[in-house]
BATI-619236 format. One record per atom (N, C-alpha, C): x, y, z; atom name; residue in three letters; residue number from 1. Coordinates in Angstrom, 3 decimals, padded with zeros to 6 digits. Last residue first. Layout:
BEGIN
{site {X; Y; Z}; 'CA'; 'ala'; NUM}
...
end
This chain:
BEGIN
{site {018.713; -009.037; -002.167}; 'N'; 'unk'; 87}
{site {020.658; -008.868; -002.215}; 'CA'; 'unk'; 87}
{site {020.967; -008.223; -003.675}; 'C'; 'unk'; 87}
{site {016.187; -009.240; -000.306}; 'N'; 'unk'; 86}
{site {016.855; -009.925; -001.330}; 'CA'; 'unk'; 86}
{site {017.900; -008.752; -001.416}; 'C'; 'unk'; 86}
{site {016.418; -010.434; 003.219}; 'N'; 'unk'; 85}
{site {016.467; -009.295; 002.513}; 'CA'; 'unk'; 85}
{site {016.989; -009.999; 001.252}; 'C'; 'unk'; 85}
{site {014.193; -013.449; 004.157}; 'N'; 'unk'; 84}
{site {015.385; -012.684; 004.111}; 'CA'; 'unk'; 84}
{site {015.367; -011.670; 002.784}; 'C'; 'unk'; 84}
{site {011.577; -013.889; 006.016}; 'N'; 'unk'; 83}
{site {011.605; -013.347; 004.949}; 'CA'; 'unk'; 83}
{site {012.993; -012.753; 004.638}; 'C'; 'unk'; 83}
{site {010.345; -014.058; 008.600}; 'N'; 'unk'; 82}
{site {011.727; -015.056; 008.061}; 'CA'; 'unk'; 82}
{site {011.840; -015.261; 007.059}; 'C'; 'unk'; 82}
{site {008.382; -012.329; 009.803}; 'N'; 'unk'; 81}
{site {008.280; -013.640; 008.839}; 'CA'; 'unk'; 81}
{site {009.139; -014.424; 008.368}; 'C'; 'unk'; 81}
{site {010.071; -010.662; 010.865}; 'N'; 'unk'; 80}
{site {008.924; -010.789; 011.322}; 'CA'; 'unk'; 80}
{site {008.300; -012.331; 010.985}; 'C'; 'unk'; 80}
{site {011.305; -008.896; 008.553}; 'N'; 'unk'; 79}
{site {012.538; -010.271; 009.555}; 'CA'; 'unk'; 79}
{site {011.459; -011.036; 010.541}; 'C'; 'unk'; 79}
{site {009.604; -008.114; 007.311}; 'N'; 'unk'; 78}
{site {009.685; -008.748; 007.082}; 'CA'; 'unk'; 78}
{site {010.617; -010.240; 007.636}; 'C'; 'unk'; 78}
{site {008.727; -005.526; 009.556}; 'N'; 'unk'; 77}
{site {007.842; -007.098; 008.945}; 'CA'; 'unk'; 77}
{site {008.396; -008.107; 008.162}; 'C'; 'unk'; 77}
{site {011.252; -004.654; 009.355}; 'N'; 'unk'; 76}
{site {011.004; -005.598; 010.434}; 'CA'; 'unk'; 76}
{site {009.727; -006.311; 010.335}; 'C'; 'unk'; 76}
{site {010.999; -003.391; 006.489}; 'N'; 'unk'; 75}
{site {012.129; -004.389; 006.728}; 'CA'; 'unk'; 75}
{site {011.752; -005.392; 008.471}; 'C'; 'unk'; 75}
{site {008.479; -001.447; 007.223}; 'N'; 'unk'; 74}
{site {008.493; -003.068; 005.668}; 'CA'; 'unk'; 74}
{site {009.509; -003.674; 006.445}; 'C'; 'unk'; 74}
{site {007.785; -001.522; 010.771}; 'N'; 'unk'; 73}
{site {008.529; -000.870; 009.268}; 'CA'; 'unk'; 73}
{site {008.174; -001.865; 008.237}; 'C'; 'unk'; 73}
{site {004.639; -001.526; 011.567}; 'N'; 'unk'; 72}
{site {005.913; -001.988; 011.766}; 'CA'; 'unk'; 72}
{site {006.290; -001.431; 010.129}; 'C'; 'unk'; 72}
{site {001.842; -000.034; 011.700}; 'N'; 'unk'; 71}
{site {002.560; -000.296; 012.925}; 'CA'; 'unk'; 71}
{site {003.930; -000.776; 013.243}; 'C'; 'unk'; 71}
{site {000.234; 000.148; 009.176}; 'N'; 'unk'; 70}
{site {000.783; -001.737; 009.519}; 'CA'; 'unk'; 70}
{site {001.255; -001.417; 010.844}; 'C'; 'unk'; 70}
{site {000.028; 002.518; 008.607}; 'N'; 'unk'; 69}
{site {-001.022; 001.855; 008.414}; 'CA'; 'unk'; 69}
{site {-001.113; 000.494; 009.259}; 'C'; 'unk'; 69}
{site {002.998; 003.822; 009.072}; 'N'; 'unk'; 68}
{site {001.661; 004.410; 009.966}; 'CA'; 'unk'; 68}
{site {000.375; 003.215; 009.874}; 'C'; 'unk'; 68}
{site {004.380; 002.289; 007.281}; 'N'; 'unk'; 67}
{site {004.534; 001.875; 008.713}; 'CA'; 'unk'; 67}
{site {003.312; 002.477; 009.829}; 'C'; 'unk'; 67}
{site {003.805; 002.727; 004.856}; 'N'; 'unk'; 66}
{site {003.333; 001.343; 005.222}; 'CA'; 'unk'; 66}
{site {003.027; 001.483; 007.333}; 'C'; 'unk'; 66}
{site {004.184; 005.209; 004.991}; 'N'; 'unk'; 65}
{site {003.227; 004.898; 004.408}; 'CA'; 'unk'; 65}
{site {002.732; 003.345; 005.189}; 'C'; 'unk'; 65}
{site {007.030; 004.736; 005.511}; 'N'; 'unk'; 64}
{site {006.128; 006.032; 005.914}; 'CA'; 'unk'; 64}
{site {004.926; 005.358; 006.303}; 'C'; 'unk'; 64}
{site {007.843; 003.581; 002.998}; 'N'; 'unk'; 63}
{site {008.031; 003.147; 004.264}; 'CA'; 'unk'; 63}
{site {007.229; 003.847; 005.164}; 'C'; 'unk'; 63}
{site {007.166; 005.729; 000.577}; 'N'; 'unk'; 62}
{site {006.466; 003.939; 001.006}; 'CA'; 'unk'; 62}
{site {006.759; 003.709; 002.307}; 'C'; 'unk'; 62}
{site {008.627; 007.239; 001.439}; 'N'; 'unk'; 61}
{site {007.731; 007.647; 001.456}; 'CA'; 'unk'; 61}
{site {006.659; 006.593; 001.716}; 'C'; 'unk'; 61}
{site {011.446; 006.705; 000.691}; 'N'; 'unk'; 60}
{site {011.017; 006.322; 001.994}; 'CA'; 'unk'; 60}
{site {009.423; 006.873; 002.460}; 'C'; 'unk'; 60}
{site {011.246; 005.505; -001.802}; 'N'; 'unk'; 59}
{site {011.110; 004.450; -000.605}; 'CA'; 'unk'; 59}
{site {010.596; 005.056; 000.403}; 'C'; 'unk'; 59}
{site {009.306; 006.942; -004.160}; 'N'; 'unk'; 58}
{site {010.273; 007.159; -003.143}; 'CA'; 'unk'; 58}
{site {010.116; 005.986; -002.400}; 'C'; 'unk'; 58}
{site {007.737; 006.832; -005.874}; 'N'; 'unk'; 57}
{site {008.736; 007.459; -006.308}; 'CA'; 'unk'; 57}
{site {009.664; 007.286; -005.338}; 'C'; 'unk'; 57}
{site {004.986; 004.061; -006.275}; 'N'; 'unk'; 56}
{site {005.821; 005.251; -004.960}; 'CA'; 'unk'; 56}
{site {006.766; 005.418; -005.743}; 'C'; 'unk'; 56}
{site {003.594; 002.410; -006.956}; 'N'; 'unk'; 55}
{site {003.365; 003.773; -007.337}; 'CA'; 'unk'; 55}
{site {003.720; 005.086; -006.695}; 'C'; 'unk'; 55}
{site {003.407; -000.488; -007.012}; 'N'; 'unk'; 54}
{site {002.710; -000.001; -006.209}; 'CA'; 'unk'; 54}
{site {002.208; 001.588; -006.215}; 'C'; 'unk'; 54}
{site {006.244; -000.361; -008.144}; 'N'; 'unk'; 53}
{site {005.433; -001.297; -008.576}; 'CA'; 'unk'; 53}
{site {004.117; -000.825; -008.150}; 'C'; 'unk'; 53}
{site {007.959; 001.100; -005.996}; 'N'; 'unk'; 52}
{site {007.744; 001.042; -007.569}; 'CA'; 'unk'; 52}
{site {006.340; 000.608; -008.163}; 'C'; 'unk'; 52}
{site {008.013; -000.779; -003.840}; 'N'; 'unk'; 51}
{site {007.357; 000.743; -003.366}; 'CA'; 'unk'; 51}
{site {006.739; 001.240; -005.019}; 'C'; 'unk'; 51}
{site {009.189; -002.946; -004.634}; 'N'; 'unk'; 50}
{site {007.703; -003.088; -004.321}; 'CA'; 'unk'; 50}
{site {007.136; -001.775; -004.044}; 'C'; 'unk'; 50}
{site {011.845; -001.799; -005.272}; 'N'; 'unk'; 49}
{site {010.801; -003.192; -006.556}; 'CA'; 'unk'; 49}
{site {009.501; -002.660; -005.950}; 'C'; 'unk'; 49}
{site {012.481; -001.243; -002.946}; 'N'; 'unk'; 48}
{site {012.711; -000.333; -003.821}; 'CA'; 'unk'; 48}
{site {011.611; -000.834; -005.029}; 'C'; 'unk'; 48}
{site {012.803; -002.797; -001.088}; 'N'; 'unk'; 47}
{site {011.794; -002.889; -001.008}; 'CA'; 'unk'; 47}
{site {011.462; -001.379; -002.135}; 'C'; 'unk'; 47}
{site {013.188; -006.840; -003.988}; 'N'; 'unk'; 46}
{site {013.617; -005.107; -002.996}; 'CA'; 'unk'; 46}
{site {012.579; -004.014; -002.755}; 'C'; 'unk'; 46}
{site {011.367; -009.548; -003.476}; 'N'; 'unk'; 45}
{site {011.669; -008.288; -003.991}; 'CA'; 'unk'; 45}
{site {012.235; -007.675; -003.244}; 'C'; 'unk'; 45}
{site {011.485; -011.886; -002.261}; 'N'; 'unk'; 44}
{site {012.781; -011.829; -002.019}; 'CA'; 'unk'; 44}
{site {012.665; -010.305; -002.506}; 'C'; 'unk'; 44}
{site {008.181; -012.899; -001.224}; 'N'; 'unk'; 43}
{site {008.809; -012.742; -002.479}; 'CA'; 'unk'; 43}
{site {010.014; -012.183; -001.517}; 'C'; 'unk'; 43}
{site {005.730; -012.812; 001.066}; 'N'; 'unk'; 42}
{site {006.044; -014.120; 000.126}; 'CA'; 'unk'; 42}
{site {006.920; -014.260; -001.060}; 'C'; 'unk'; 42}
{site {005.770; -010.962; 002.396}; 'N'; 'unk'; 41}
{site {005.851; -011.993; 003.157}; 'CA'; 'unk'; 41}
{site {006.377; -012.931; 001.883}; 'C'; 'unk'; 41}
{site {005.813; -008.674; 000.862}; 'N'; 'unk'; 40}
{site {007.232; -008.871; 001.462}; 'CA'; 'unk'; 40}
{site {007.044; -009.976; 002.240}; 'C'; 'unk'; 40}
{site {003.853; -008.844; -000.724}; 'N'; 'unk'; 39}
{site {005.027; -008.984; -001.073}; 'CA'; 'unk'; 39}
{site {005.851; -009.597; -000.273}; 'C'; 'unk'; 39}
{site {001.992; -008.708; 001.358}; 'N'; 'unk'; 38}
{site {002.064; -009.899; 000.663}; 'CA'; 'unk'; 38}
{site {003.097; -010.075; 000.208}; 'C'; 'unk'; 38}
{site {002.043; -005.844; 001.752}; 'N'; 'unk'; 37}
{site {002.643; -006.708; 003.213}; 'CA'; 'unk'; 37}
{site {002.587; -008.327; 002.727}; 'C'; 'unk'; 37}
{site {001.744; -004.452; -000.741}; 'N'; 'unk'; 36}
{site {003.124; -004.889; -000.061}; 'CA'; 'unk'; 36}
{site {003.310; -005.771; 001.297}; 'C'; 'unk'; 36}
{site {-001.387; -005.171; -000.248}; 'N'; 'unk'; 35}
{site {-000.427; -005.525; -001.458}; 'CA'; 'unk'; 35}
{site {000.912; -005.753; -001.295}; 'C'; 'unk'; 35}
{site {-001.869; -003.146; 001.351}; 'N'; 'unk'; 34}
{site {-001.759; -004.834; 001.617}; 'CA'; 'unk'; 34}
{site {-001.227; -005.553; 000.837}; 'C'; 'unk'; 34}
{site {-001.195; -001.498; 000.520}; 'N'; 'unk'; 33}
{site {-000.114; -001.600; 001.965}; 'CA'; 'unk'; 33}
{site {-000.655; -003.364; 002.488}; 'C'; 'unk'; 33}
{site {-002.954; -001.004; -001.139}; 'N'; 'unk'; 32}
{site {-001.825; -000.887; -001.656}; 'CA'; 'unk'; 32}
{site {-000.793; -001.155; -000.393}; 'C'; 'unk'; 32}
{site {-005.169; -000.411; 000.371}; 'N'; 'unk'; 31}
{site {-005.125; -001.830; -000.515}; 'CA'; 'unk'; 31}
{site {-003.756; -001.835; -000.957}; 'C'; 'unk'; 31}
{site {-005.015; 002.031; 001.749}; 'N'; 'unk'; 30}
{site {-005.024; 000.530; 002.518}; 'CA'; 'unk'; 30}
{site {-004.972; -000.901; 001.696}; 'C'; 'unk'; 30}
{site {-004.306; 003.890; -000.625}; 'N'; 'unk'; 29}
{site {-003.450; 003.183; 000.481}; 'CA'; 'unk'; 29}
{site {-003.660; 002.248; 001.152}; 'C'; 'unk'; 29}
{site {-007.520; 003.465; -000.800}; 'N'; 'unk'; 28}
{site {-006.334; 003.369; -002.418}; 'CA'; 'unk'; 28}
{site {-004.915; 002.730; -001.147}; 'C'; 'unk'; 28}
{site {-008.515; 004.588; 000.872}; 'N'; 'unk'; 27}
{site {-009.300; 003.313; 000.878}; 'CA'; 'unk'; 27}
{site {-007.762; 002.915; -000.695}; 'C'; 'unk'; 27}
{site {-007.686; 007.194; 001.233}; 'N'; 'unk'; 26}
{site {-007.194; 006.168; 002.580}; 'CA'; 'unk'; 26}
{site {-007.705; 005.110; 001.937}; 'C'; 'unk'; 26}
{site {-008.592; 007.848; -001.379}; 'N'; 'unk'; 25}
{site {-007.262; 008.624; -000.926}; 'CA'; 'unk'; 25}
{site {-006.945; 007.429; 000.095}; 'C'; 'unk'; 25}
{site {-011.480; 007.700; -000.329}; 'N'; 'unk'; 24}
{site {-010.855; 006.994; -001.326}; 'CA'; 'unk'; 24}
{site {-009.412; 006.915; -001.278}; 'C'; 'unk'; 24}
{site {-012.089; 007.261; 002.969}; 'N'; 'unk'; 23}
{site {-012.499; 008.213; 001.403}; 'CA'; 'unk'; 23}
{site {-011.631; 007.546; 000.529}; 'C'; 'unk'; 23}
{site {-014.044; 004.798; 004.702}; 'N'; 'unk'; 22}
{site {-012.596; 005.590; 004.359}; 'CA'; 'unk'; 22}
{site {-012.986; 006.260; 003.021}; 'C'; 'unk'; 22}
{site {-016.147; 003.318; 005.277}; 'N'; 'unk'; 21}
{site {-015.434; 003.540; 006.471}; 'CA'; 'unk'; 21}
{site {-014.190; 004.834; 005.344}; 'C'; 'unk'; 21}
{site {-017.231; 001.668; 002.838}; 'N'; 'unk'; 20}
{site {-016.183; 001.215; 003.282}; 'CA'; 'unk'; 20}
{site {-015.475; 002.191; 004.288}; 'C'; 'unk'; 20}
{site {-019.920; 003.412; 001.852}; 'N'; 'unk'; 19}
{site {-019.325; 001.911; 002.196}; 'CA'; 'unk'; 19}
{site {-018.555; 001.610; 002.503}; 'C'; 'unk'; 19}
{site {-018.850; 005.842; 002.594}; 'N'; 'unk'; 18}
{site {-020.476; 005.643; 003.660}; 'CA'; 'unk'; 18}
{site {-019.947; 004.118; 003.181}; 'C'; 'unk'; 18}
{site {-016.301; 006.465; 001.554}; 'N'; 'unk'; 17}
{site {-016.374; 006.551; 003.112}; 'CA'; 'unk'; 17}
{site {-018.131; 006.013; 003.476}; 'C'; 'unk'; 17}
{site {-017.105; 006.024; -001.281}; 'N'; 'unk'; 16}
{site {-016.291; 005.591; -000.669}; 'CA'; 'unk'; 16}
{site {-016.423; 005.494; 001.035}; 'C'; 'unk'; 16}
{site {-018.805; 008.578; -001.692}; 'N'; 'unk'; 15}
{site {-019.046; 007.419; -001.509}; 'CA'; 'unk'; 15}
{site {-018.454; 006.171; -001.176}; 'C'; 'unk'; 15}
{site {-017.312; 010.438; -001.402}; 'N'; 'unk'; 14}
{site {-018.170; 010.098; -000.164}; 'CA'; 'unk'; 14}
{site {-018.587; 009.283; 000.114}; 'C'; 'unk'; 14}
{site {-015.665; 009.808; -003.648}; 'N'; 'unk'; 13}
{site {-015.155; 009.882; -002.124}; 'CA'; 'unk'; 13}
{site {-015.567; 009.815; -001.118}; 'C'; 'unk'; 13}
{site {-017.619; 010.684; -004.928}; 'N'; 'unk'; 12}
{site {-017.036; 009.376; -004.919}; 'CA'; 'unk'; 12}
{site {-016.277; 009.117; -003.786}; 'C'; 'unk'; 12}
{site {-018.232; 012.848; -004.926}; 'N'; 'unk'; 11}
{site {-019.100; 012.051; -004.669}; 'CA'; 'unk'; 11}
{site {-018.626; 010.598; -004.401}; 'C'; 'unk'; 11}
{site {-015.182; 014.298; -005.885}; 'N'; 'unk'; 10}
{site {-015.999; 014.493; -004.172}; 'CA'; 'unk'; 10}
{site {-017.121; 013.358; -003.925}; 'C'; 'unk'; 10}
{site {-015.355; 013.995; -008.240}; 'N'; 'unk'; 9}
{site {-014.384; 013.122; -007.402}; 'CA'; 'unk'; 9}
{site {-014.808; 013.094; -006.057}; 'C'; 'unk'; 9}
{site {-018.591; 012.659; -009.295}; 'N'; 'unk'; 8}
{site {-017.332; 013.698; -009.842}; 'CA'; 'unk'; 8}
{site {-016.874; 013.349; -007.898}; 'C'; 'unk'; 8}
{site {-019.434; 010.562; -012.060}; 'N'; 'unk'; 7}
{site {-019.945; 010.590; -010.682}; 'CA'; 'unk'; 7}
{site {-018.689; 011.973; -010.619}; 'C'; 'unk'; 7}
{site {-019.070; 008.059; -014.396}; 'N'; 'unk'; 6}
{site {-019.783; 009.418; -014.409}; 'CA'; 'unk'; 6}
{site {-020.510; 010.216; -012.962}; 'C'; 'unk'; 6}
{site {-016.402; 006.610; -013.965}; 'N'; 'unk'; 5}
{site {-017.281; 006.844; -013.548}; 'CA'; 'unk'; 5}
{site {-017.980; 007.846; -013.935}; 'C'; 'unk'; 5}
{site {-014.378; 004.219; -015.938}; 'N'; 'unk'; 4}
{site {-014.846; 005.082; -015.920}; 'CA'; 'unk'; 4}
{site {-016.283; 005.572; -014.715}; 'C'; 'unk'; 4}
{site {-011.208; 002.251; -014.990}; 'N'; 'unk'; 3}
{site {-012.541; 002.270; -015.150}; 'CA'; 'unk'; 3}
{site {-013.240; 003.729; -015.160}; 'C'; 'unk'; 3}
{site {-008.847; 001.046; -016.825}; 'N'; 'unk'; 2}
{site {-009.023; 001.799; -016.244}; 'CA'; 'unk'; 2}
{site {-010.626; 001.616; -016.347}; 'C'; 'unk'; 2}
{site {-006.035; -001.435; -016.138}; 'N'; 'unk'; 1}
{site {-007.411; -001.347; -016.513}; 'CA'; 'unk'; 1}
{site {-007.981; -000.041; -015.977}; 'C'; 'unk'; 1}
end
């Protein structure tokens, strides 16, 4: 779904950070690292499936990503939860 704004990218960004603390760029990653920390609690996906899906070219860029935001890698959040690796 795409939505349109008539606002230009800087305003939005600001506007982003006066409601929600973050510019957009950090407010897009923090929803998208919650998105995978659901995954990987509640699905067998690879973490190749969920970096994809989400809009990463790269794992390890997702991993990166997740791990600065969350504090733990994807794979030890998920042994975290007794979430086994899907195969």
């Amino acid at each position: 779904m795409l939505i349109y704004c008539a606002i230009g990218r800087l305003h939005f960004s600001r506007l982003c950070r006066k409601l929600f603390g973050h510019d957009f760029v950090h407010l897009r990653i923090r929803i998208r690292m919650n998105i995978a920390e659901n995954e990987l609690r509640l699905t067998n996906k690879r973490l190749e499936e969920i970096s994809s899906e989400l809009g990463y070219q790269d794992v390890a860029n997702f991993s990166k990503a997740f791990s600065q935001l969350k504090g733990i890698t994807p794979g030890a959040f998920r042994k975290k939860y007794g979430i086994k690796k899907a195969r």
